[in-house]
C-alpha positions as CSV (number, residue, x, y, z in Angstrom):
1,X,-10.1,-10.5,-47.9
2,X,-13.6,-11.6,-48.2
3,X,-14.2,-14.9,-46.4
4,X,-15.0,-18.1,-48.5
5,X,-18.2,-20.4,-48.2
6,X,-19.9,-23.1,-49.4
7,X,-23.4,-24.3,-49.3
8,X,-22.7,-28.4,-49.5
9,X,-26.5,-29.9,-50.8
10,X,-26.9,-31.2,-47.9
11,X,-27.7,-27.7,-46.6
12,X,-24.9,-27.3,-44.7
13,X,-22.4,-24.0,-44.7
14,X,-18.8,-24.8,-44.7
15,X,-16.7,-21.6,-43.5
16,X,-14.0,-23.7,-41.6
17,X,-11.3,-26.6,-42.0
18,X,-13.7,-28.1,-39.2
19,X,-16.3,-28.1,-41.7
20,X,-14.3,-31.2,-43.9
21,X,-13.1,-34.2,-43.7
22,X,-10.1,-35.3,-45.7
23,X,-10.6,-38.6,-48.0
24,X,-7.9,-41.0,-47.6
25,X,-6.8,-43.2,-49.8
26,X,-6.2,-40.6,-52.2
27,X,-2.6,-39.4,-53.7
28,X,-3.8,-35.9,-53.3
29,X,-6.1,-34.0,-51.2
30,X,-9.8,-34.7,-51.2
31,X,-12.5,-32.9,-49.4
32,X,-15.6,-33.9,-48.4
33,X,-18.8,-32.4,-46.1
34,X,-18.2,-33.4,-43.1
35,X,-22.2,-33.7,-42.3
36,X,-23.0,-35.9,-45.6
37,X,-19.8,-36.7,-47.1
38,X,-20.7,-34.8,-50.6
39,X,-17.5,-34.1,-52.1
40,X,-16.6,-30.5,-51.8
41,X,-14.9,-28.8,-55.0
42,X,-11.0,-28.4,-54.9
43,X,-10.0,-25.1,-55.2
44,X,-13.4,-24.2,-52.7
45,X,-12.2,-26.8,-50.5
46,X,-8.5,-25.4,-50.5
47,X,-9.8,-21.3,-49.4
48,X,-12.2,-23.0,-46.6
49,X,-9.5,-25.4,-45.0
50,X,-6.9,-22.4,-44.6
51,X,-9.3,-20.0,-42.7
52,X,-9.9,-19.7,-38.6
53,X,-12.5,-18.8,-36.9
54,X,-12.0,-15.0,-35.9
């Protein structure tokens, strides 16, 4: 399974749960850039937080 990543506009790669930061507040999950807070697409957000680092 091919690993998944995304480039937030803020330039930085998120490959790792490490990589977010959860919004609270929120009745449901929201995911953010940790580095910028840009709000990181569900699904995206979802693959990243559930893979480790090898």
């Amino acid at each position: 399974m091919t690993r998944t990543t995304y480039r937030c506009p803020c330039g930085a790669r998120l490959e790792f749960k490490q990589d977010l930061e959860k919004e609270r507040g929120t009745p449901t999950p929201n995911w953010k850039c940790k580095d910028c807070g840009t709000p990181v697409p569900g699904m995206t957000a979802e693959r990243i937080r559930h893979q480790h680092p090898s």
